[in-house]
VOPAGU-2260 file (C-alpha; in pm, 1 decimal, decimal comma):
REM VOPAGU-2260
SITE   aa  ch    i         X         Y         Z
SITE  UNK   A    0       0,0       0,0       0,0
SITE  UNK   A    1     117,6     371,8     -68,4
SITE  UNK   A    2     107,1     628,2     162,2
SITE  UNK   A    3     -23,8     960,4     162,8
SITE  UNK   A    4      55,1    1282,7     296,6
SITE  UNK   A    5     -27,4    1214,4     722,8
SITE  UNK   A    6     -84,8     860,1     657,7
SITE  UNK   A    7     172,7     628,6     884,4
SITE  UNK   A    8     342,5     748,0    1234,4
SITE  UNK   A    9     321,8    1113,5    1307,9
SITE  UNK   A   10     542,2    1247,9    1605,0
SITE  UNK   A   11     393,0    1517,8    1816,7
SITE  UNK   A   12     686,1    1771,4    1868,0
SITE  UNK   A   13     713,1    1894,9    2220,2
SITE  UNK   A   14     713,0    2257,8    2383,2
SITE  UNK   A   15    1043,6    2350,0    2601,4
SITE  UNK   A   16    1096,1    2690,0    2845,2
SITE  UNK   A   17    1409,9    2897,0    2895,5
SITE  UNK   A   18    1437,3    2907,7    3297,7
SITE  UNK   A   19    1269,5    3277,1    3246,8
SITE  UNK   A   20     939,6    3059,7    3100,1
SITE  UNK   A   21    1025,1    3215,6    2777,4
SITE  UNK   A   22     958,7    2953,8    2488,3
SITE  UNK   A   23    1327,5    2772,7    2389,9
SITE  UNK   A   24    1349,8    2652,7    2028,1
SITE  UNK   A   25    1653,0    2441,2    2051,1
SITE  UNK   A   26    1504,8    2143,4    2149,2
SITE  UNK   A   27    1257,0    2159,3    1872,4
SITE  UNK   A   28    1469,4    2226,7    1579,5
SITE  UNK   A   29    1691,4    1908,7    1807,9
SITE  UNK   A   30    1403,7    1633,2    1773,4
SITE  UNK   A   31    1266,7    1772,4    1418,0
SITE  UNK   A   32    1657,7    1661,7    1286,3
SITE  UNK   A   33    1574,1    1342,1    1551,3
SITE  UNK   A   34    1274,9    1269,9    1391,5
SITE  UNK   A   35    1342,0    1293,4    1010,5
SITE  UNK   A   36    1689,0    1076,8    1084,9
SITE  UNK   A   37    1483,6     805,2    1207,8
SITE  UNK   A   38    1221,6     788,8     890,3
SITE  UNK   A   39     930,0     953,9    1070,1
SITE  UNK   A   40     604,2    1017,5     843,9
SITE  UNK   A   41     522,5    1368,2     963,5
SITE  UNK   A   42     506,8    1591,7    1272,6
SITE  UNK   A   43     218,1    1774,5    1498,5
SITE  UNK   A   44     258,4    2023,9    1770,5
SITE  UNK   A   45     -15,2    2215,4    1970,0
SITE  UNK   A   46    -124,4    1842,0    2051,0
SITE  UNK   A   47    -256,0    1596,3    2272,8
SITE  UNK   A   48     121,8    1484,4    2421,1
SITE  UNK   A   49     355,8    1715,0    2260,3
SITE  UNK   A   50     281,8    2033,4    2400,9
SITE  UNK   A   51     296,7    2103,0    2773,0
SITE  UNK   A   52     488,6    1891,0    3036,0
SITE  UNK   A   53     338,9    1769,5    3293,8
SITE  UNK   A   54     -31,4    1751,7    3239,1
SITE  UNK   A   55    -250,1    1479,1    3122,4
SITE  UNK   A   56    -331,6    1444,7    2745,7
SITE  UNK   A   57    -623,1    1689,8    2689,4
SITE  UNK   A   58    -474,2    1965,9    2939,8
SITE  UNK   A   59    -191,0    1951,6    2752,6
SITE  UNK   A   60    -411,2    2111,3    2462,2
SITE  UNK   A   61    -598,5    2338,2    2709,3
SITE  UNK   A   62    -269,9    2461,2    2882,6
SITE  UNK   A   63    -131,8    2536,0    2566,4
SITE  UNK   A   64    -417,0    2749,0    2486,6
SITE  UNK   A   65    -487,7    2936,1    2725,7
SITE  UNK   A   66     -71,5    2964,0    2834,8
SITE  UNK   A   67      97,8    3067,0    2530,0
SITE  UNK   A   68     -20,5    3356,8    2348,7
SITE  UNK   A   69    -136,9    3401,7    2004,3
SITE  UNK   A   70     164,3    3517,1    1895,7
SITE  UNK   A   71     425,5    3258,9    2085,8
SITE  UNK   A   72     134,2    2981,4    1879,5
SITE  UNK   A   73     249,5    3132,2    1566,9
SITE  UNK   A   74     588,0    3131,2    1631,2
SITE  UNK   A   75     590,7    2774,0    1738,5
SITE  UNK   A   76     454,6    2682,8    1405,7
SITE  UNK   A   77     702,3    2881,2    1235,1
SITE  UNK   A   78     972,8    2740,9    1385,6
SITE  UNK   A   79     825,0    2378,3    1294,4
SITE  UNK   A   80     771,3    2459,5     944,1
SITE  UNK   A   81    1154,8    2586,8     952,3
SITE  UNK   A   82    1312,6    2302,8    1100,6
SITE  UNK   A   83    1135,8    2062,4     920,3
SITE  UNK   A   84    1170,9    2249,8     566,1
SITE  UNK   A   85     984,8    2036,5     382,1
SITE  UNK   A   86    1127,9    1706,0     471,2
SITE  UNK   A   87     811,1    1610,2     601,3
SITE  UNK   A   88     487,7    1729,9     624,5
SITE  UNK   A   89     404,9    1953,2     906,0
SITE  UNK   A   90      23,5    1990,6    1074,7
SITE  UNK   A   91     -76,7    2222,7    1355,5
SITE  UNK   A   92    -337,8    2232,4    1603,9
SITE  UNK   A   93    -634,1    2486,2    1688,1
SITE  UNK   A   94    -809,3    2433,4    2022,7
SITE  UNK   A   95    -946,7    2745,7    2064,0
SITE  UNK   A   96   -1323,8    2820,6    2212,3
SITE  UNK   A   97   -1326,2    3148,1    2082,7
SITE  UNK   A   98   -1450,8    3129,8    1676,9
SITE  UNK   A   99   -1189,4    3449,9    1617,3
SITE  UNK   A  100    -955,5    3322,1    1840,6
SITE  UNK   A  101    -971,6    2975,0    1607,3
SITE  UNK   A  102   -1001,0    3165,5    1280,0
SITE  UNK   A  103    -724,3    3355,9    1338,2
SITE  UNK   A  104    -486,6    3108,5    1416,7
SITE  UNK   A  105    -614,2    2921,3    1093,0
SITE  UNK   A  106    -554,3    3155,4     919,9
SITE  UNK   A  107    -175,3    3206,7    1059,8
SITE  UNK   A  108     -62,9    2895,3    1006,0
SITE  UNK   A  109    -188,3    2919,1     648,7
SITE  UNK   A  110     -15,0    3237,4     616,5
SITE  UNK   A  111     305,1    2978,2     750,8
SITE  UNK   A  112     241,9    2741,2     522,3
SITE  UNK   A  113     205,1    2423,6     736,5
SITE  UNK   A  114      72,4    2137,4     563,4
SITE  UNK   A  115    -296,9    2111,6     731,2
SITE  UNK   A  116    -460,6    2220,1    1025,1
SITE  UNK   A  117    -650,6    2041,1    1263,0
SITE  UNK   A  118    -932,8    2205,1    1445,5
SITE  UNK   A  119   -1118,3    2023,7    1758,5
SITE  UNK   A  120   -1405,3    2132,4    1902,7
SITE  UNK   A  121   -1428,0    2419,7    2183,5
SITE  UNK   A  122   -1445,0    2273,4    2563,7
SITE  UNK   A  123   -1571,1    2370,1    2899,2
SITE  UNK   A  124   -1964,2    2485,6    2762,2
SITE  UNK   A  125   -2195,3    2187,5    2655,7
SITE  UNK   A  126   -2241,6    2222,6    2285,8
SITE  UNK   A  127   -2547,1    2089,1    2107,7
SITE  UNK   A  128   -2443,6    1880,7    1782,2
SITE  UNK   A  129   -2578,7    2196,1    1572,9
SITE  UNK   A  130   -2384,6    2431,1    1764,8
SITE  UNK   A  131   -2085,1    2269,1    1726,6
SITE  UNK   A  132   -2167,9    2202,0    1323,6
SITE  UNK   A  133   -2153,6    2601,2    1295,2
SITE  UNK   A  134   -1856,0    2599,5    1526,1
SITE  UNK   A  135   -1669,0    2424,2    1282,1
SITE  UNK   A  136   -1855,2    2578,6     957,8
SITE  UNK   A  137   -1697,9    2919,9    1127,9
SITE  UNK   A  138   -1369,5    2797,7    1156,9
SITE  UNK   A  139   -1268,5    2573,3     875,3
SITE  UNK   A  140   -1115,5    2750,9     638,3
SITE  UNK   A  141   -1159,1    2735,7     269,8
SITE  UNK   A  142    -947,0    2503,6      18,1
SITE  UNK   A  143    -701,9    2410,3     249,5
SITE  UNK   A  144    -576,5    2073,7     400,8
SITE  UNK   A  145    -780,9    2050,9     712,6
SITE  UNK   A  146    -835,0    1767,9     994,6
SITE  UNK   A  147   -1079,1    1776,5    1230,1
SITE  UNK   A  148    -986,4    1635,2    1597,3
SITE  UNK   A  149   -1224,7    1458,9    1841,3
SITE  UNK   A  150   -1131,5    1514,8    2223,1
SITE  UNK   A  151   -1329,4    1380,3    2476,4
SITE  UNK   A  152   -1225,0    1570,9    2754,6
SITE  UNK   A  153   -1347,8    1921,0    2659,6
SITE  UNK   A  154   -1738,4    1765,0    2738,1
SITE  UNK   A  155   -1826,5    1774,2    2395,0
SITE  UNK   A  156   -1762,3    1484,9    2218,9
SITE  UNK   A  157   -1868,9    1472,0    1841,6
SITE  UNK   A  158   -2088,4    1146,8    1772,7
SITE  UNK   A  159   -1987,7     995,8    1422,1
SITE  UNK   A  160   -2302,1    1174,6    1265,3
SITE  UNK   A  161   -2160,6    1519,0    1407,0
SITE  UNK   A  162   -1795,4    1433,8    1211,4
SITE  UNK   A  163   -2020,7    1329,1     881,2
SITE  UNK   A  164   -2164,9    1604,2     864,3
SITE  UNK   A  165   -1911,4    1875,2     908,7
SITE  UNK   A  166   -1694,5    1643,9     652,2
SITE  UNK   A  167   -1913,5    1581,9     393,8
SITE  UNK   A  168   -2003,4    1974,2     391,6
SITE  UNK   A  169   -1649,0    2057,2     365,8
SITE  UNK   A  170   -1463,5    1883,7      85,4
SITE  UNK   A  171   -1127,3    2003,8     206,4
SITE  UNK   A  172   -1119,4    1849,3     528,0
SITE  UNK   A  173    -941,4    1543,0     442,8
SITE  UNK   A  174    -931,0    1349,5     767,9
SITE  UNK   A  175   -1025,3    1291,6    1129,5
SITE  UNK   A  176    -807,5    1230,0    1447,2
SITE  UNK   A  177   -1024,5    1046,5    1713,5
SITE  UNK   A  178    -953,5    1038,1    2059,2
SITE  UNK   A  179   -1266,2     841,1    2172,7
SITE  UNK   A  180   -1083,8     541,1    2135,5
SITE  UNK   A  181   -1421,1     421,4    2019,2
SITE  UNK   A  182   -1329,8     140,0    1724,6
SITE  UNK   A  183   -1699,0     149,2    1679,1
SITE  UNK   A  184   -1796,3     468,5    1624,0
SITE  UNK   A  185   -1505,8     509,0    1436,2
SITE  UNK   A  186   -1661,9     217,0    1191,0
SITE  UNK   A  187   -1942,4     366,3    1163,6
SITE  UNK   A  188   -1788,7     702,3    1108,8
SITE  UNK   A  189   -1623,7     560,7     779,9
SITE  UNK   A  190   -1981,1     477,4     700,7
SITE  UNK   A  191   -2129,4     801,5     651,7
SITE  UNK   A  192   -1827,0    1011,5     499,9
SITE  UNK   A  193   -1898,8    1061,7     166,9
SITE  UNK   A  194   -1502,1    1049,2      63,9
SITE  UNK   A  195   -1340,1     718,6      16,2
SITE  UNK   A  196    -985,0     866,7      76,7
SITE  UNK   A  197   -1096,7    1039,6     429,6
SITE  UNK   A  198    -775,0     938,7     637,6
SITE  UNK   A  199    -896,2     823,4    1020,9
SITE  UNK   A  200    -578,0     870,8    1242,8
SITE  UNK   A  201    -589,0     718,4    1563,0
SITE  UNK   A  202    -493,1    1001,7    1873,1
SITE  UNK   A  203    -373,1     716,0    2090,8
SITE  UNK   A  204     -49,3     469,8    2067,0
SITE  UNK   A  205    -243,7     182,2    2168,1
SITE  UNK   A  206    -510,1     164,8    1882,7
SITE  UNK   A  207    -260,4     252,4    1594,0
SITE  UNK   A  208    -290,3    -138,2    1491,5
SITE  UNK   A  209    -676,7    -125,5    1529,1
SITE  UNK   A  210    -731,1     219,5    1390,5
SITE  UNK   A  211    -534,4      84,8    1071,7
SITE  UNK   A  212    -760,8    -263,8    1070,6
SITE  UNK   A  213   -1073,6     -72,6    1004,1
SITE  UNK   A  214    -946,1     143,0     742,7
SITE  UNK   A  215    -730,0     401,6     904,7
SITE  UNK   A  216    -423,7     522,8     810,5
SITE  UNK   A  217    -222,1     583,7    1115,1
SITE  UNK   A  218    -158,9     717,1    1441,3
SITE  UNK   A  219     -38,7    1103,6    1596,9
SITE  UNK   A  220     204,4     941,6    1859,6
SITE  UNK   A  221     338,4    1082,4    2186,7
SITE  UNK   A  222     584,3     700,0    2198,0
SITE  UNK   A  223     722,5     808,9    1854,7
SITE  UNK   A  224     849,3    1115,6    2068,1
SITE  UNK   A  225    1157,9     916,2    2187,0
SITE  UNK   A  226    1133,7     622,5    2030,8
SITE  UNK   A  227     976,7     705,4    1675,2
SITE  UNK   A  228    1124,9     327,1    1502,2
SITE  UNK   A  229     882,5     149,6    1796,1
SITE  UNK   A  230     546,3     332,8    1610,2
SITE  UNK   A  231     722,1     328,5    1230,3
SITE  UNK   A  232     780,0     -86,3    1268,8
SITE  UNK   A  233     360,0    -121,1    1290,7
SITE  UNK   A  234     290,5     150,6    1051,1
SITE  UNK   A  235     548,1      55,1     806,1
SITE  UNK   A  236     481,7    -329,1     844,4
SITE  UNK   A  237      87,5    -247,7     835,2
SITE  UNK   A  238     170,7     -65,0     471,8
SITE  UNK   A  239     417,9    -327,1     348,4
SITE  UNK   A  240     158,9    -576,9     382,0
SITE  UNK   A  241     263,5    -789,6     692,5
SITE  UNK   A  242      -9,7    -750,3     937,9
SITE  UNK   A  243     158,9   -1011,9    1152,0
SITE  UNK   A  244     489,7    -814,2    1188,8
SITE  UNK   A  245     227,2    -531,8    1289,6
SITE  UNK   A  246      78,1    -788,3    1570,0
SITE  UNK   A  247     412,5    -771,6    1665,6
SITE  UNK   A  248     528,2    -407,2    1699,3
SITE  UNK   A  249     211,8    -295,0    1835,8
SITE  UNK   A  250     301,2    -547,5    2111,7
SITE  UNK   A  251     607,9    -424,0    2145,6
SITE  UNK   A  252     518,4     -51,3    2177,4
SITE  UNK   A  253     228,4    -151,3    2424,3
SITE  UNK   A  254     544,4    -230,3    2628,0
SITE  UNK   A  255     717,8      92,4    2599,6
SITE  UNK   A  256     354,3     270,0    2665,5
SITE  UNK   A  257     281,0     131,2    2998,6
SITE  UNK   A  258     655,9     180,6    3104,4
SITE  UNK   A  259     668,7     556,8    3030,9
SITE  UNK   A  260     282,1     607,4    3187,7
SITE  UNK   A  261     466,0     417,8    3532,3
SITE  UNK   A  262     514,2     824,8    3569,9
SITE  UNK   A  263     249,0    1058,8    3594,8
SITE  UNK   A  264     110,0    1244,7    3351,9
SITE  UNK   A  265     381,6    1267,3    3057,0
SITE  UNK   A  266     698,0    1299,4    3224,0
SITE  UNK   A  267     783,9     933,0    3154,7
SITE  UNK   A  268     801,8    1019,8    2782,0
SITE  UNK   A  269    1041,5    1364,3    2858,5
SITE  UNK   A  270    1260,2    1170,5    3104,3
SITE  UNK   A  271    1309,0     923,6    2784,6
SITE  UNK   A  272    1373,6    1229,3    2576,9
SITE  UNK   A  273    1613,6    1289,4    2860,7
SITE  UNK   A  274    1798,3     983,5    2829,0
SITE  UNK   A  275    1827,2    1032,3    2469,0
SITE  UNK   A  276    2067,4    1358,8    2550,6
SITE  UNK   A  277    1729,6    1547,8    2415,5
SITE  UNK   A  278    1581,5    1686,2    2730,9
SITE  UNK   A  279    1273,0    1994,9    2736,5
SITE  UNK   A  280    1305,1    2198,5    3015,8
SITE  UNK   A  281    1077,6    2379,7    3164,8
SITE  UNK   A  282     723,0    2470,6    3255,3
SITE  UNK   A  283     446,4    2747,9    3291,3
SITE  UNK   A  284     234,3    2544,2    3571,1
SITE  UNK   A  285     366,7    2410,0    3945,8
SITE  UNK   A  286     732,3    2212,2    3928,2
SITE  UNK   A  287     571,0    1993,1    4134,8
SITE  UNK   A  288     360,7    1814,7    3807,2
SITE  UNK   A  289     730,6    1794,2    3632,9
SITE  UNK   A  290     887,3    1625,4    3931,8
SITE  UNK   A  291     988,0    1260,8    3935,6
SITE  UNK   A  292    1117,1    1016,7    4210,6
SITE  UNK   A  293    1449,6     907,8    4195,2
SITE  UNK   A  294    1272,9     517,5    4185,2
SITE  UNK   A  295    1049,2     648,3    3851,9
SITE  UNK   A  296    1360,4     706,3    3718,8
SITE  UNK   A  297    1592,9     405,2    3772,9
SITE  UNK   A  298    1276,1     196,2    3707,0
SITE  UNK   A  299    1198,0     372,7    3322,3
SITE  UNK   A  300    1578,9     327,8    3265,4
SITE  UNK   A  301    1612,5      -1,9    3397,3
SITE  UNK   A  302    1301,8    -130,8    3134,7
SITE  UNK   A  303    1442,6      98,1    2813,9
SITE  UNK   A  304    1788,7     -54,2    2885,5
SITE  UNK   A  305    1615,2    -447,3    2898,7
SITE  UNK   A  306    1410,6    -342,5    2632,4
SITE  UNK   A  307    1749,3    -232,4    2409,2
SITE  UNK   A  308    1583,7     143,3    2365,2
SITE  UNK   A  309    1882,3     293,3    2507,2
């Protein structure tokens, strides 16, 4: 099988601080040269795992928005778009509640030139499914490459109706990342998009293998952070036809997953990145959700060593 633009393993790039909790590039441009070394597919940032340390998936996404400003957004996805120049494709998030909040960010990282966008749906305030239809019929923007992105967490999950129909009214938006972990909604998603080619990404490490069994193409990968060969050897197996060498890989990286979660909220992945000589420094929230024991540590090393990771 051939893949397409954001089909495969997609890295989300992570977010460091200067000790003054100004934003520090170096890492980033750091793991973008990491990343394309090792083969990866494409990269996201202004994500579920890749933007804020130390917080759990979906307040990584709210932190972000409501810690960096507009301006420090659009710089972070100018200094993607640099770093990566072209080597891969680059998408960007907008979780924004505010329609001109999200419009205007769309409409910066157009002005970028990343690849796509990907737009989830506002949190906090109970949507009804029209609402959240106009939400998105605000916000999308007009022939160009655009995802949508199912979270959970903000309290207003999109059925697989609600995704139909803000797809099938919107030709450009060329794929969905779901969140849900819902391999049944998800089948019955694919049911009533009108587009053959709409890609399904999976927003979790642990269905890539299913998400790709029921016709999607990939996953958007906080694991592929560190260790981005663990999420291309399903991927790339999945797409060279050997499903069983997939079996295997997504077994593997289960592995990997449930050592780095031994620490709370994300730090197992940075301490990893660490490890790796690629640390991100660095927060806008408590120390206290960066911190680590000494015993998280030894153990995480202890299992990447037996595991041959580093």
């Amino acid at each position: 099988m051939r893949k397409k633009k954001f089909d495969g393993s997609i890295s989300e790039i992570m977010v460091a601080y200067q000790p003054n909790q100004e934003l520090d590039f170096g890492p980033v441009r750091k793991m973008v040269e990491f990343q394309i070394k090792n083969g990866i597919d494409g990269l996201v940032v202004i994500g579920g795992d890749g933007s804020f340390r130390g917080a759990q998936c979906f307040w990584n996404e709210w932190v972000f928005s409501t810690l960096l400003t507009m301006e420090e957004k659009r710089r972070v996805g100018e200094e993607l778009c640099n770093a990566a120049a072209g080597r891969v494709p680059v998408m960007m998030n907008v979780m924004e509640d505010s329609i001109k909040n999200a419009k205007q960010l769309v409409q910066d990282y157009m002005d970028i030139g990343v690849d796509a966008v990907c737009i989830s749906q506002p949190s906090v305030f109970p949507y009804t499914e029209q609402a959240l239809v106009e939400f998105f019929d605000e916000v999308i923007p007009e022939d160009y490459p655009t995802y949508i992105y199912n979270v959970p967490q903000t309290g207003n999950t999109m059925s697989p109706r609600t995704v139909a129909r803000i797809a099938n009214a919107h030709p450009n938006v060329l794929g969905y990342k779901d969140s849900t972990q819902n391999i049944s909604a998800l089948q019955d998603l694919l049911l009533q998009v009108n587009y053959p080619d709409f890609q399904c990404i999976a927003g979790s490490d642990a269905l890539t293998l299913p998400m790709l069994a029921v016709g999607g193409v990939g996953v958007i990968s906080a694991t592929s952070v560190p260790f981005p060969k663990v999420i291309l050897a399903i991927t790339d197996a999945w797409y060279n036809d050997d499903p069983i060498g997939a079996m295997q890989a997504q077994k593997f990286s289960m592995k990997v997953r449930k050592l780095l979660k031994t620490a709370s909220d994300m730090n197992g992945y940075f301490y990893a990145c660490e490890l790796l000589d690629m640390p991100f420094h660095g927060t806008r929230m408590p120390h206290n959700m960066t911190y680590m024991t000494d015993e998280q540590k030894a153990f995480i090393k202890a299992g990447l060593q037996e595991m041959k990771l580093i």
